[in-house]
N, C-alpha and C positions, 0 to 999 in steps of 0.2 A: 510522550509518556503513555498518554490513552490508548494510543495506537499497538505498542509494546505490549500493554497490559493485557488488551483486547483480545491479541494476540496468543496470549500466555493462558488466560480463565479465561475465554469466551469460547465454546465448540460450536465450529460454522460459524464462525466471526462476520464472516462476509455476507450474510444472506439475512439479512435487517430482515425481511416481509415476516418471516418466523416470530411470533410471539414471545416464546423463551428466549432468544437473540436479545430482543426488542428489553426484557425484563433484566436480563444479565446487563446489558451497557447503561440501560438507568442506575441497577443498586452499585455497579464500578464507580461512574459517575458519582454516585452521594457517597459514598464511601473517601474518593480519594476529595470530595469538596467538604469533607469533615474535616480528615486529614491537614489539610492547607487552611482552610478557614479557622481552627483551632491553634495552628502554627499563628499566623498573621494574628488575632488576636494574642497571644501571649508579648509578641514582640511587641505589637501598638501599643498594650498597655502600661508595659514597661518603661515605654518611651513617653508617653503620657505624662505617667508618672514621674521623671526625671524633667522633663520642660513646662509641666504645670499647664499641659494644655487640654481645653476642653473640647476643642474640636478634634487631636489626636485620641484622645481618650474615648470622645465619643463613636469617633470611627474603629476603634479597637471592639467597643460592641457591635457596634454594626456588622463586626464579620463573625461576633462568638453569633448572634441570630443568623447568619448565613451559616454557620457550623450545624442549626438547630433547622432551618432551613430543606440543609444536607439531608439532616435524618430523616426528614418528611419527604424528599426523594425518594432515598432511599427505599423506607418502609410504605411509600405510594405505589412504586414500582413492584415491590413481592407481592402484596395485596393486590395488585391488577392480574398479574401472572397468575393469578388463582383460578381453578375450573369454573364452568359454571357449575350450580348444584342446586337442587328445591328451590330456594328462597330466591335464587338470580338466576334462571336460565338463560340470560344472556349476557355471563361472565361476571366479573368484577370489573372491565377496562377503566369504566370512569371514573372510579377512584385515582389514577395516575392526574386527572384535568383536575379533581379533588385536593390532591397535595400541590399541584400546580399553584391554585388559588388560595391554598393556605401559604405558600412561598410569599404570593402577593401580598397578602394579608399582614406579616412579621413583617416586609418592605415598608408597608405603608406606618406599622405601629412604632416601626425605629426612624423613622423618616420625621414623624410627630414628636417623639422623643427630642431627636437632636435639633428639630426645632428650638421646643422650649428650651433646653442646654443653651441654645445657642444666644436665647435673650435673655436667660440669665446672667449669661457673662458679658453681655452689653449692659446689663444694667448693676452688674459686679465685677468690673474688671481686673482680670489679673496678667502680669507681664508673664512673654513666654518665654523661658527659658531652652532656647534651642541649642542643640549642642551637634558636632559631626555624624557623634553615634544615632542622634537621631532621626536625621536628614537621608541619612545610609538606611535604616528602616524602613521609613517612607519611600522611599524607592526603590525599595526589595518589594513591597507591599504594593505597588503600581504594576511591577512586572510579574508579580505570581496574579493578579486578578486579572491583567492582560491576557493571561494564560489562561487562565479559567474562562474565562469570555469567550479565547477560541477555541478550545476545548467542546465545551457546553454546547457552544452554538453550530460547530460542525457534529458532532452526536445530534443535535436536533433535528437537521434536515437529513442525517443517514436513516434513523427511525423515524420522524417527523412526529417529534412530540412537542405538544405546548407545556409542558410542564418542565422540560429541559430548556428553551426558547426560552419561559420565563428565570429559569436558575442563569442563564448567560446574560438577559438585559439584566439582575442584580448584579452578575459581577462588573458587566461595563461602565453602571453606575457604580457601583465601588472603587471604581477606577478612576474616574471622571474627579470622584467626592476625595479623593486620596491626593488627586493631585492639587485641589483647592486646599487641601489641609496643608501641603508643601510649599504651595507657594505662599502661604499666610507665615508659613513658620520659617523663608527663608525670608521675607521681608523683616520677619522678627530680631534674624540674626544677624544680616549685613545692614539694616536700614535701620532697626530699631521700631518700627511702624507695627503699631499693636492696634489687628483688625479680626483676631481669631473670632469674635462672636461674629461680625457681618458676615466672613467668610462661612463661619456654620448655616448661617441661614440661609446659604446661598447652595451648600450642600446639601443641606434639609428636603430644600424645595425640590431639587436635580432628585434626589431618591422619593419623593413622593407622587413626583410627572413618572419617575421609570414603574414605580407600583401601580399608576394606575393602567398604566401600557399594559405589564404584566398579567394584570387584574381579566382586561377585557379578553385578552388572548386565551385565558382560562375558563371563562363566564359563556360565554358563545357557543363552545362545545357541550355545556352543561346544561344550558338555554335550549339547545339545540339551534343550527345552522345550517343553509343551504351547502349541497357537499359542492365541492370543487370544482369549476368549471370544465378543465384538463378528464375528469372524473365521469362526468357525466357525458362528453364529448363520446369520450370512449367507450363506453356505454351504447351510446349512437349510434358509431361505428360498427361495435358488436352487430347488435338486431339486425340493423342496415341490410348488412353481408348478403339476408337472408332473402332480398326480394324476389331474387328467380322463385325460389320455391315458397312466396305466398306473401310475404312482407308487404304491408301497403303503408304503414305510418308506425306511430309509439306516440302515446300521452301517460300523463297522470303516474308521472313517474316518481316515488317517492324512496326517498336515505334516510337511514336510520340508522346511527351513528354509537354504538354500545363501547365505543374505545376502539384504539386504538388496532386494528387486526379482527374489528368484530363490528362487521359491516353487516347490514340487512338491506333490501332494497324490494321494492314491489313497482311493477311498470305494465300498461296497458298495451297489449300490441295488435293492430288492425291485420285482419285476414281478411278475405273475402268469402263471403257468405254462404257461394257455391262450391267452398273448396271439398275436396275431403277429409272428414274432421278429424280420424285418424292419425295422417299423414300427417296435419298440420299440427295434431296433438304431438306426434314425434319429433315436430321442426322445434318444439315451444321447448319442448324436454333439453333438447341438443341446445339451444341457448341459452337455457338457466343453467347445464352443465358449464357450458364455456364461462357464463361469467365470474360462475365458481370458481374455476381455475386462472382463471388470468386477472380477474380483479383483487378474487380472497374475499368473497362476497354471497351470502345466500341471499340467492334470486327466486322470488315467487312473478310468476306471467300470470296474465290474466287473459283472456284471449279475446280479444271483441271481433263479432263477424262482421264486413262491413258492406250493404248493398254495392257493387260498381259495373252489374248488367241494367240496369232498370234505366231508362231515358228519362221519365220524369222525376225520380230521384234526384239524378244527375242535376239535371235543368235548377229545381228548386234549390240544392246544394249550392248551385253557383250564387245564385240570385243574393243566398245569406254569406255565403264568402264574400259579395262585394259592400254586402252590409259592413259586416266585420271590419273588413279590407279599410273602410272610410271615415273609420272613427279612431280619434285619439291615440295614442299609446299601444302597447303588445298588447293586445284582445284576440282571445284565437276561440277556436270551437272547434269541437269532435264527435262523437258519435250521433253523427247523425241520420233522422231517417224518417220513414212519413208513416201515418198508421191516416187512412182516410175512413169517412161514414157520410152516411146520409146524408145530415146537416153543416160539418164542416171537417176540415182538414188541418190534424194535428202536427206541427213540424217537431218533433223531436228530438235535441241537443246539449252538450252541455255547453256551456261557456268561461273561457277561463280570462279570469281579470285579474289584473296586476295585483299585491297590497296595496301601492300607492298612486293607485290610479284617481285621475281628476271626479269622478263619477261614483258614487255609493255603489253596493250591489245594488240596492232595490233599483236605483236611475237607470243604471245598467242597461238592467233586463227590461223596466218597464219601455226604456229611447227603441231597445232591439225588434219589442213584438208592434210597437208604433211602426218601425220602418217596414216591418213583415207585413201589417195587416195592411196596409200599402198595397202592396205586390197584388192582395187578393182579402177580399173582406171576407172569405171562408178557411181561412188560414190562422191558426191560431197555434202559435208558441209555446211550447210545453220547456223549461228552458232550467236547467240546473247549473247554479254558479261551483263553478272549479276555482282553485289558487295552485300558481306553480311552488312546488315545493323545491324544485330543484330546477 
């Protein structure tokens, strides 16, 4: 039916990377999960109503907050579509990870809810009156959430949004919890075995492990996170291309993540020191161009020049490459280079250390310029700590 629909109100359906694309399949999406979540509640509570059950009932809300849910979709997605302007020059996108986290958020508040329902009615028990009509609900209500689940969750990876991700883990859990409520209430009918309250709790708990999934998937983009491994590969690849005409390396590459189709990135790229600086100003231009287009990314270079005629450069370079090389963990370094005088001789570099590496900064740097003044008691380490961002 998405697909149809898609089809029908979406122009350029096909071409997700588009932002207005991207904005159109989120408000579809909460539009027709109003639609069907406002259905399944009316029928739940009906049937609630009729078998006196608290676990039915309570699942009847659980889908009107997936109806409310919906909305927050929905009205996440226009609000992110929005330009940027004064106040956000770079966009509104995070708002969409914003209503993501508030989907979380109603998950986690009806989850606590049907808890307490659910020991209420263990500690007030009432028989469930289960009847055909309402077993027939209940399994109309497992196959529209099925639906929804895969709905949601293929829209999520065609745009690749966390905030649709999180609206399909609620429906799978609504699925999951739908079908504990059916088989509580056909024990009810052919067995007679009255366990609606344990079975609520047992639904409770399922929709509060699925909010906290939800939760993190939404928190991390807002936190801010490392981008994508795939992402920055590519990236690599890019610059790489370029070493006939000057390329010698790339560090200190950082993502900045404003939502969804509004990517920033800044990256360090090595040249040689003798190049022409023109030329290479041209090389740097054509790559931030490219990555424009084939990522959907503003790219700022930075250009570092990098000694690779000079023999004792070279020589001393290795010496601290096999520094580097011999300690613990991804420890790397770059721009490096020697400024000498009178009295001693400055090594000049940065050094980039894990977050969780065995070793503080300060240890670090102090073990590094230990093993240098090693090499030479007129060598002194001038040493600035990096973190990979990406």
């Amino acid at each position: 039916m998405i697909s149809c629909l898609a089809k029908l109100f979406i122009k350029d359906y096909k071409n997700t990377s588009d932002v207005k694309v991207r904005q159109s399949y989120g408000m579809l999406c909460g539009a027709v999960g109003i639609l069907l979540n406002s259905f399944l509640f009316l029928v739940k509570f009906i049937a609630g109503q009729l078998s006196h059950s608290i676990a039915i009932t309570a699942d009847a809300f659980n889908n009107l907050s997936d109806a409310g849910s919906s909305v927050i979709t929905l009205v996440g997605f226009k609000m992110a579509g929005q330009k940027p302007d004064s106040q956000h020059p770079f966009g509104h996108g995070r708002i969409e990870y914003i209503s993501g986290l508030l989907v979380s958020v109603i998950i986690l508040f009806m989850g606590g809810e049907l808890l307490q329902s659910s020991v209420d009615k263990i500690l007030h028990p009432e028989a469930v009156d289960a009847n055909p009509l309402v077993l027939l609900i209940l399994v109309l209500s497992v196959c529209v959430k099925l639906y929804m689940f895969l709905y949601n969750r293929s829209v999520s990876k065609k745009i690749d949004s966390a905030a649709m991700l999180a609206t399909a883990k609620d429906s799978i859990s609504d699925s999951v919890s739908t079908l504990v409520v059916l088989a509580t209430t056909l024990l009810a009918y052919f067995e007679g075995i009255q366990i609606d309250g344990w079975c609520g709790i047992l639904v409770a708990l399922f929709v509060l492990w699925t909010g906290i999934g939800a939760m993190k998937d939404t928190v991390g983009p807002l936190l801010g996170q490392p981008p994508e491994p795939e992402f920055v590969k590519r990236i690599e690849e890019i610059i790489m291309e370029y070493r006939e005409q000057g390329v010698l390396g790339i560090h200190d590459l950082v993502v900045h993540n404003y939502g969804p189709g509004r990517v920033m990135l800044s990256v360090h790229v090595e040249v040689p020191s003798t190049g022409d600086i023109l030329v290479l100003h041209d090389m740097i231009d054509l790559i931030e161009h490219r990555l424009a287009g084939e990522l959907g990314c503003s790219a700022v270079i930075h250009m570092d020049p990098v000694c690779v005629d000079d023999e004792e450069t070279n020589r001393v370079k290795k010496q601290v490459a096999d520094i580097v090389a011999g300690m613990e963990g991804d420890v790397k370094f770059h721009d490096f280079r020697i400024v000498s005088g009178p009295t001693h001789t400055n090594l000049i570099f940065d050094v980039v250390i894990p977050f969780d590496y065995v070793m503080s900064d300060e240890e670090t740097v102090a073990y590094i310029r230990e093993r240098i003044r090693k090499l030479d008691e007129n060598y002194f380490a001038v040493i600035e700590v990096d973190k990979a961002y990406a």
